[in-house]
C-alpha positions as CSV (number, residue, x, y, z in Angstrom):
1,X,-10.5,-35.0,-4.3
2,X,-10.8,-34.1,-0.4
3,X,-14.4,-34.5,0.5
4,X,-13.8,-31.0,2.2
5,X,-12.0,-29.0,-0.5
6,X,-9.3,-26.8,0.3
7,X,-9.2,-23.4,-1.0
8,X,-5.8,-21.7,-1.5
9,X,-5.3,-18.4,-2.8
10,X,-2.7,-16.4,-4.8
11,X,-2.9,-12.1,-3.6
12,X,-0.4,-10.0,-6.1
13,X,-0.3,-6.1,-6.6
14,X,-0.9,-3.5,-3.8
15,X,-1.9,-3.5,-0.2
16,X,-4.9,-2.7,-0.9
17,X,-6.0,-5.7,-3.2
18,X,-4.3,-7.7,-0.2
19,X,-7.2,-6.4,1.5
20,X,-9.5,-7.6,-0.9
21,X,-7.9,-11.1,-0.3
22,X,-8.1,-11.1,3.3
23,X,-12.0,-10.0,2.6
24,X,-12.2,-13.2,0.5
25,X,-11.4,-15.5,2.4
26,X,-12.6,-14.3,5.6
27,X,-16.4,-14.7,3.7
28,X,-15.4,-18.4,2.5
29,X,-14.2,-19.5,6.2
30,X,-17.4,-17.8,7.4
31,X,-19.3,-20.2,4.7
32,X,-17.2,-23.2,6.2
33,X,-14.7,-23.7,3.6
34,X,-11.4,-25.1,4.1
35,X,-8.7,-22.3,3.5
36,X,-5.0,-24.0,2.7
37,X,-2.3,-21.5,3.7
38,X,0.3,-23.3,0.4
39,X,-2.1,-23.0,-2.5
40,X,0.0,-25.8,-4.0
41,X,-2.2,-28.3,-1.7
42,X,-5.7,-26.9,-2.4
43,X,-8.3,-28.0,-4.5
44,X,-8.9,-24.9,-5.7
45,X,-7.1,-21.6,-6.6
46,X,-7.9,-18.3,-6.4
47,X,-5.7,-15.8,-8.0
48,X,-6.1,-11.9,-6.9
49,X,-4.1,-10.3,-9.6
50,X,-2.8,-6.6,-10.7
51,X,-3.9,-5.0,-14.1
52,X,-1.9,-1.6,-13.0
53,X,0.9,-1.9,-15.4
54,X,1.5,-4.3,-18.7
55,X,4.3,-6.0,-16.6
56,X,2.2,-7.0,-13.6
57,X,-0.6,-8.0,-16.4
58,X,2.0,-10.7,-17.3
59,X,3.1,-11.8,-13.9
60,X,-0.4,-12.4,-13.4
61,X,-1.2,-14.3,-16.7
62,X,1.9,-16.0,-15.7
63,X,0.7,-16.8,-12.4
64,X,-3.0,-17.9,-13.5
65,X,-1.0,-20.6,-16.0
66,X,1.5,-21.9,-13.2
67,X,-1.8,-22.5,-10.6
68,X,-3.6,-24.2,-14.0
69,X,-0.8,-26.6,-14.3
70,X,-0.2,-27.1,-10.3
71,X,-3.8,-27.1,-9.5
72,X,-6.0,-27.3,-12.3
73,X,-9.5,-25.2,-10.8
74,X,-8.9,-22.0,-11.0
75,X,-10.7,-18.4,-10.3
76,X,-9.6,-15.4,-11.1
77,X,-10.2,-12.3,-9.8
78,X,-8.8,-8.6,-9.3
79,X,-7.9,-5.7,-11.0
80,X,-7.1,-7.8,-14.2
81,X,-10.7,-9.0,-14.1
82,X,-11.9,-6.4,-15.1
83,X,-10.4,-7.8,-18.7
84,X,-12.4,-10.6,-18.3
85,X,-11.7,-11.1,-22.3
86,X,-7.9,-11.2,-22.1
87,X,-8.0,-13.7,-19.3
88,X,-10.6,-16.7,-20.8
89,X,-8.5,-16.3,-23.9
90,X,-5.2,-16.8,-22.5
91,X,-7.0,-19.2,-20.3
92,X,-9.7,-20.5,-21.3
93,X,-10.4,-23.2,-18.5
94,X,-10.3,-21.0,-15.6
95,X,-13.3,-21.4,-13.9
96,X,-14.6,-17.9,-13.3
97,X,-13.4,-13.8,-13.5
98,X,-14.5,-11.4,-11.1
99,X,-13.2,-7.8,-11.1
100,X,-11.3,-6.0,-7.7
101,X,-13.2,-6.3,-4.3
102,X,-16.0,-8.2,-5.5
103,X,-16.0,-11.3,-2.4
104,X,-19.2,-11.5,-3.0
105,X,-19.0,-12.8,-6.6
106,X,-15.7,-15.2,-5.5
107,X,-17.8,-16.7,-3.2
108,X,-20.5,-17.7,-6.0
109,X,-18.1,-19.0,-8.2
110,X,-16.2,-21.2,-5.5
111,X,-19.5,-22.6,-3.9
112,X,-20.9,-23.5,-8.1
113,X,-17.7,-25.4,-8.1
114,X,-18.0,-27.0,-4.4
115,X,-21.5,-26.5,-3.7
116,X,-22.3,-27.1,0.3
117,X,-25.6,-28.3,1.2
118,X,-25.1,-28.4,4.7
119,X,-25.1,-25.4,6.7
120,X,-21.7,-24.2,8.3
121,X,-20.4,-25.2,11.3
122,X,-19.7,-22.1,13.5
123,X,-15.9,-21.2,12.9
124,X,-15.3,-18.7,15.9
125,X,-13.5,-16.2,13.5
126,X,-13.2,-12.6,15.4
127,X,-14.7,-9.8,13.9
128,X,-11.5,-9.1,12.1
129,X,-11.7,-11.5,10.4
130,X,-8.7,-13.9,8.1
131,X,-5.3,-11.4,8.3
132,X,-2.8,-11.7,5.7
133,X,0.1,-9.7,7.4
134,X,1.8,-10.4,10.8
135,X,-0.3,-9.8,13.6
136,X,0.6,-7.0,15.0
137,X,0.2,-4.3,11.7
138,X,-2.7,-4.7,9.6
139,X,-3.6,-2.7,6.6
140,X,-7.1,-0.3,7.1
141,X,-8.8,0.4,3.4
142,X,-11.2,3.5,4.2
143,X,-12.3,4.1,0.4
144,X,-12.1,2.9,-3.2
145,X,-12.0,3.8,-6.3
146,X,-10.5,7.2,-7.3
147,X,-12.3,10.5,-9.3
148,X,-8.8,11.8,-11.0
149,X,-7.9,11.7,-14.4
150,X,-4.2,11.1,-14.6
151,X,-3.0,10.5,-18.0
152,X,-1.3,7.6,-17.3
153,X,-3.3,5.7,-14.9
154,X,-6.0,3.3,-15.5
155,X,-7.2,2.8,-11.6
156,X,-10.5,4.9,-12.3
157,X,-11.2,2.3,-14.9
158,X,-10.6,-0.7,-13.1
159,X,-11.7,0.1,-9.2
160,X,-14.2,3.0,-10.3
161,X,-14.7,6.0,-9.1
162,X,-13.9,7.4,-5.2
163,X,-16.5,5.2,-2.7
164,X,-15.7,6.5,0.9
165,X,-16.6,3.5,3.8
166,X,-18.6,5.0,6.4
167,X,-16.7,5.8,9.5
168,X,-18.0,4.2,11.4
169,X,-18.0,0.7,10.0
170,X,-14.1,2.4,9.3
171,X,-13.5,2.9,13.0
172,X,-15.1,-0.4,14.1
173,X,-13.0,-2.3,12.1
174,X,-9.9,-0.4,13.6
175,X,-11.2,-1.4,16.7
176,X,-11.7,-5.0,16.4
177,X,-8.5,-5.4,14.9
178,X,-6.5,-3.4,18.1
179,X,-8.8,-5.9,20.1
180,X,-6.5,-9.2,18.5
181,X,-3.4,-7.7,18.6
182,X,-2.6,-5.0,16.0
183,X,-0.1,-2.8,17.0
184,X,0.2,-0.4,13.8
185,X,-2.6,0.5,11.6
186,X,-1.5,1.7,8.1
187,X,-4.4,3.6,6.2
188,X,-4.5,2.9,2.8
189,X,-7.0,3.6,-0.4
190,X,-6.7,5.5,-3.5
191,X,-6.8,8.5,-2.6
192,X,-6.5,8.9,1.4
193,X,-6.6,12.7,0.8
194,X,-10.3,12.4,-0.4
195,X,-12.0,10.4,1.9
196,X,-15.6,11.8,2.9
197,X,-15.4,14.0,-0.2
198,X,-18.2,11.6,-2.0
199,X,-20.1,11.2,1.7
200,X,-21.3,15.0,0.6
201,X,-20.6,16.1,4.2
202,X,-22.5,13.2,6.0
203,X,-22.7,13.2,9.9
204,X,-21.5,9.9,11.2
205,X,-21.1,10.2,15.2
206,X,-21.7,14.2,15.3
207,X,-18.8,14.2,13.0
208,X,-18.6,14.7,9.1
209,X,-17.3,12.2,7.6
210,X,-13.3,13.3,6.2
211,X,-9.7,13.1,6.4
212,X,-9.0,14.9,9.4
213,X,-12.0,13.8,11.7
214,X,-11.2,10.1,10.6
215,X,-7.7,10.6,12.3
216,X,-8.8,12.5,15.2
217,X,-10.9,9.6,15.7
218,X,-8.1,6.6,14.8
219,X,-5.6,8.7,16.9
220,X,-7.7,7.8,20.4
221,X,-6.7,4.2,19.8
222,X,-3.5,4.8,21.5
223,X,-1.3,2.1,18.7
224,X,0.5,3.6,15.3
225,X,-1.3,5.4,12.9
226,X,0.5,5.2,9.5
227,X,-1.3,7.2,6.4
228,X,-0.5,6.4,3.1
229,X,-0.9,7.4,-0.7
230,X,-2.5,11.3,0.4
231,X,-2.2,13.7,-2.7
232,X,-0.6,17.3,-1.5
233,X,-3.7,19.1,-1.6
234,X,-3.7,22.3,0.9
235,X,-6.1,20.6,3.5
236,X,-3.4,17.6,4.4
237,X,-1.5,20.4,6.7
238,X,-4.2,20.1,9.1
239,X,-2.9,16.4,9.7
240,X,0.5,17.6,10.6
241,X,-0.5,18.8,14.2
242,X,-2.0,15.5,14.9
243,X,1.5,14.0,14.3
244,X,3.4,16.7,16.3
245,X,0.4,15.7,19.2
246,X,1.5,11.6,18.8
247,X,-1.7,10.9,17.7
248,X,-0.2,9.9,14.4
249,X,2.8,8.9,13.0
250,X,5.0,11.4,11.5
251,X,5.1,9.9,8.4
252,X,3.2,11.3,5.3
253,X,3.3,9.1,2.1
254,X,3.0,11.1,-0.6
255,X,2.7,10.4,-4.7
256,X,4.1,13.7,-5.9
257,X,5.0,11.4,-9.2
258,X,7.1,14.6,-10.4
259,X,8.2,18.5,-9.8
260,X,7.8,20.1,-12.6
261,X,4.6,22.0,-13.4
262,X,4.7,21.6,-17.0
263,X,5.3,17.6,-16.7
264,X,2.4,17.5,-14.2
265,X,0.1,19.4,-16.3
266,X,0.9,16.7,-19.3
267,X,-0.1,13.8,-16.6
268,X,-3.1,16.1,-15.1
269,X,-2.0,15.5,-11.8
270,X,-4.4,16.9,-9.6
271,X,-2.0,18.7,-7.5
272,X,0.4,20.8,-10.4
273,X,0.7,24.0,-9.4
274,X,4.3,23.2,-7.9
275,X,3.7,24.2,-4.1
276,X,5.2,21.5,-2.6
277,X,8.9,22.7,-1.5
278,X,6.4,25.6,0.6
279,X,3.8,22.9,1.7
280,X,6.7,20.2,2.8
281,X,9.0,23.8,5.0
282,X,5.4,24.5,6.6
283,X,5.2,20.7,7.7
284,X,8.9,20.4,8.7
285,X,8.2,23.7,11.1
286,X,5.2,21.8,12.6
287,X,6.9,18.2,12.9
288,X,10.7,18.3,12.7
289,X,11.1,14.8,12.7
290,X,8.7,13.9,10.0
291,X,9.0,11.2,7.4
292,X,8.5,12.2,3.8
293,X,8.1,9.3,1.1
294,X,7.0,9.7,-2.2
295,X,7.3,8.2,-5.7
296,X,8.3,9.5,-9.0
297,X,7.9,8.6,-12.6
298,X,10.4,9.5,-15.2
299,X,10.4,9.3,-18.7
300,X,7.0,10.3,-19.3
301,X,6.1,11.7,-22.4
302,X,7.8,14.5,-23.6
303,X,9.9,15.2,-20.2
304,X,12.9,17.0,-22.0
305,X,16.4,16.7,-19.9
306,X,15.4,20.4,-18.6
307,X,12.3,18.9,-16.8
308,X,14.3,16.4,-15.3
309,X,17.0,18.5,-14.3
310,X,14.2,20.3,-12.5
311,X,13.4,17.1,-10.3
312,X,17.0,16.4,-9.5
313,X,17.8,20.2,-8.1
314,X,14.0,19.7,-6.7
315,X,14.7,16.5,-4.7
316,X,18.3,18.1,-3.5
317,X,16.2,20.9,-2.4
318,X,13.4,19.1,-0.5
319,X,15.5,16.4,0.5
320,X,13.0,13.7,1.2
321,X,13.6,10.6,3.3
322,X,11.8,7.9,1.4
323,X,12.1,7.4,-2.1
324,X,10.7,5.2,-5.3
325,X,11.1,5.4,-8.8
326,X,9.7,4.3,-11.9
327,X,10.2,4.7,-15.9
328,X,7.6,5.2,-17.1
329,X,5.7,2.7,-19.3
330,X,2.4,2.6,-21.5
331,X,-0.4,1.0,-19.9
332,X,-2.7,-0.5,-22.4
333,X,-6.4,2.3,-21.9
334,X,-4.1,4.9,-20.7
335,X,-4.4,8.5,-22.3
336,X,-0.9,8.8,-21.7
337,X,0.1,6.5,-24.3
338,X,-1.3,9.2,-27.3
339,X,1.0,11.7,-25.8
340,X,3.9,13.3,-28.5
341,X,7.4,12.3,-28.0
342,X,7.7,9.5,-25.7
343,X,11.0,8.9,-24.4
344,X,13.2,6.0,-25.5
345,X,14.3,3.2,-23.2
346,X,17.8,4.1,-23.1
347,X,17.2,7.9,-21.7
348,X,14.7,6.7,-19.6
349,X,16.9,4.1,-17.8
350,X,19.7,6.7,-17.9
351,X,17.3,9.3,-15.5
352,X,16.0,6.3,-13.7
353,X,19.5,5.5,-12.5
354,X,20.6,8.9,-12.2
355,X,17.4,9.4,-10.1
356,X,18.3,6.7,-7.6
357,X,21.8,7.7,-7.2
358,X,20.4,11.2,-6.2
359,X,18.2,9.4,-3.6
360,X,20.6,7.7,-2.4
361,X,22.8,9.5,-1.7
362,X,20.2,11.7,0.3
363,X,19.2,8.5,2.0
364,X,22.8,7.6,2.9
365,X,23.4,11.1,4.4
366,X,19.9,11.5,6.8
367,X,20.2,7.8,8.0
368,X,24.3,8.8,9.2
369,X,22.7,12.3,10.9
370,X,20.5,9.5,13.1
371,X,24.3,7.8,14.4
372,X,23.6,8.5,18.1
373,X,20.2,8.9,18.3
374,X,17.8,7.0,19.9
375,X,14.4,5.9,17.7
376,X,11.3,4.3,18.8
377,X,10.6,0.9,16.6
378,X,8.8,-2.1,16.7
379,X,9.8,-5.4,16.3
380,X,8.5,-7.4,13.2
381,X,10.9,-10.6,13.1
382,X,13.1,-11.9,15.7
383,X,15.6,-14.9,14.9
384,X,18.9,-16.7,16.1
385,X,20.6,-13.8,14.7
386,X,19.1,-10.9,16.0
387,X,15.6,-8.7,15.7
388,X,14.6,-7.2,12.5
389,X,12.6,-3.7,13.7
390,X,11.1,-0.4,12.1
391,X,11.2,2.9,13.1
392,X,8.3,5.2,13.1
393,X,10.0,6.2,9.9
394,X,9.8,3.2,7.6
395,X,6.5,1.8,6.5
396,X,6.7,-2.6,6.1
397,X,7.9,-4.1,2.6
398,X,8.6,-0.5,1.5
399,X,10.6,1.3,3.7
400,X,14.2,0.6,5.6
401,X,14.5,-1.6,8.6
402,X,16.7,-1.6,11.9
403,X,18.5,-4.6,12.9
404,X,19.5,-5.3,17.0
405,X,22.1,-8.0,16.8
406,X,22.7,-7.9,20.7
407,X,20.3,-8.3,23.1
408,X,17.6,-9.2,21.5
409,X,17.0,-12.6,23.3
410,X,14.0,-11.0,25.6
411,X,12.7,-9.2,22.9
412,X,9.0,-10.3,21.0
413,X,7.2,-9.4,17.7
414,X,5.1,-6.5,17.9
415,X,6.7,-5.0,20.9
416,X,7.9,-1.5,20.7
417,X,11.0,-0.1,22.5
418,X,13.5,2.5,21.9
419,X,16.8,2.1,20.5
420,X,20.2,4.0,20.0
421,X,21.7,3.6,16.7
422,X,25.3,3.0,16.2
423,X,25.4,2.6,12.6
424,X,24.1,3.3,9.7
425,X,23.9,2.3,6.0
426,X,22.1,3.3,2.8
427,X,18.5,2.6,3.6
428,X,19.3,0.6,6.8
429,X,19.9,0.9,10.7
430,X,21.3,-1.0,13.5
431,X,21.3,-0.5,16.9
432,X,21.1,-1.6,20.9
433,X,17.7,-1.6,23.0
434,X,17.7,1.6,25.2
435,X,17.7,-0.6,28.9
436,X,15.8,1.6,31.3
């Protein structure tokens, strides 16, 4: 054993429990432990896991097992902490389970394990802290926790109800991490829409604390502003002019999870009365050029082939740019799984598929109208064979990319530049740098 242990760690599920990760170990370095970027060569293991769905409940039992056997000390924490039961006896010699964003309690359990008795050396670590992602996006949490009651969720259960960050520890952050570098800042929590709403109108710097006020605020740092994950209610169309003013991007990620109202009322949504086609026309008027993403679930309980029909013509009418897709699966605590008629596999894999081949094809045909045109994108890779970029429409891991194959040589990571694309494929671009 290394007299000064090295500390790797494992971060599975969302962006947002990747924030939780980079909170981690950002506290241990600050304690003076030793963080090992390939967990395989640490003393120790932390694995952040995902409890969202039964499948990612396996990957991470699978994952806790694979560290046991690689590393042998292990602590778990995360979502699927919150089953603290499930985990000690599928593994019983893990050495401690913590629930989501709970540093605090990883800490204890890695310092019982390695105790230090001398105080830290001073590690010079900015005020942003230990950054998972490249350096020029990082991902800003502003809340946690979520006060819906979706039928098929469990989130409320395992991250608790909504908890709004002040905003000003909010914009602070945002600033320290423009301050090393970050070029893009994607806003992400449970429910972006209802940030604030828990603050019960609070003043933080002559400003109440909510939504739009936040991004007014973001929008003076002069980098991208990407939102994510904001439920269609009415008061998300006062955003819109922020985008059409470049103070944020115009890109609006939205769960509308399905269109029709009688399926939404079954997963009491809290956005159901079916005004979206009107809400996403107003926005289009406002922003021409916006990016719409969203996710869908199909085969939820009781969704005859008339609901889903309804989706189809829906998404054909709407025609959004960014689309996911999921069948829908019980989650073990979810209210969902009582419902009558659940769908079988085989219809559910059938809508799935013909789902995506809708999306697709929408996909295919807005990325051939952009043949010609010239996007702003940044740069997130760059290699012998050419630059791998984003435009102001694709969100990282998620979203499409654009590659420039041809000069590229001068090009670096995190600059942005504009680009004329001259072709086109089904979630993909490619085009040459714009030379001035």
């Amino acid at each position: 054993m290394a007299l000064e242990p090295n500390i790797g760690l494992i971060s599975l599920g969302c962006p947002k429990a990747l924030v939780d990760s980079e909170k981690i170990l950002t506290s241990l370095k600050h304690h003076g432990y030793n963080i090992q970027k390939n967990h395989l060569d640490a003393d120790l293991v932390i694995v952040n896991t995902c409890g969202f769905l039964d499948s990612a409940k396996e990957e991470s039992l699978s994952t806790i097992s694979s560290a046991l056997s690689s590393n042998g000390k292990v602590i778990v924490t995360g979502c699927l902490g919150k089953n603290s039961d499930t985990i000690k006896k599928s593994h019983p010699k893990v050495l401690a389970v913590t629930g989501p964003s709970e540093p605090t309690q990883v800490l204890r359990a890695v310092q019982k394990a390695y105790p230090k008795n001398e105080k830290p050396l001073r590690n010079f670590l900015s005020p942003a802290g230990i950054k998972l992602t490249p350096k020029h996006y990082s991902y800003l949490k502003i809340s946690e926790g979520c006060n819906h009651s979706c039928q098929f969720c469990i989130i409320p259960d395992l991250r608790g109800r909504l908890r709004s960050r002040q905003m000003d520890l909010i914009l602070q952050e945002a600033q320290d991490l423009v301050k090393i570098g970050t070029k893009e800042l994607l806003v992400i929590s449970q429910d972006t829409s209802a940030y604030g709403l828990d603050l019960k109108h609070q003043l933080q710097k002559k400003k109440q604390a909510n939504i739009l006020n936040l991004c007014e605020a973001l929008g003076d740092l002069g980098i991208w502003i990407r939102l994510h994950y904001l439920y269609p209610y009415p008061h998300i169309s006062k955003l819109i002019p922020l985008m059409a003013n470049k103070k944020l991007l115009p890109y609006l990620d939205v769960p509308f999870q399905h269109s029709h109202p009688d399926v939404l009322r079954r997963m009491k949504r809290p956005a159901r009365s079916n005004k979206s086609s009107r809400q996403i026309e107003a926005w289009r008027k406002i922003v021409p050029d916006i990016t719409i993403r969203s996710t869908f679930i199909v085969g939820y309980p009781g969704e005859t082939e008339a609901e889903f029909q309804h989706l189809l013509d829906w998404l054909q009418e709407v025609q959004l740019d960014r689309v996911g897709c999921f069948k829908y699966e019980n989650v073990k605590g979810a209210k969902a799984n009582n419902l009558p008629n659940q769908v079988q596999e085989d219809i559910k894999q059938d809508r799935w598929s013909r789902f995506m081949e809708t999306a697709q094809k929408i996909s295919t045909n807005k990325l051939q109208a952009k043949l010609g045109t010239i996007q702003e994108v940044i740069v997130d890779t760059i290699d012998e064979e050419g630059a791998i970029c984003r435009t102001r429409g694709d969100a990282p891991e998620i979203d499409g990319n654009l590659f420039i194959d041809q000069d590229y040589s001068k090009l670096e990571v995190g600059q942005t530049l504009s680009v004329k694309i001259d072709e086109a494929s089904e979630y993909d671009l490619w085009g040459k740098p714009v030379i001035n």
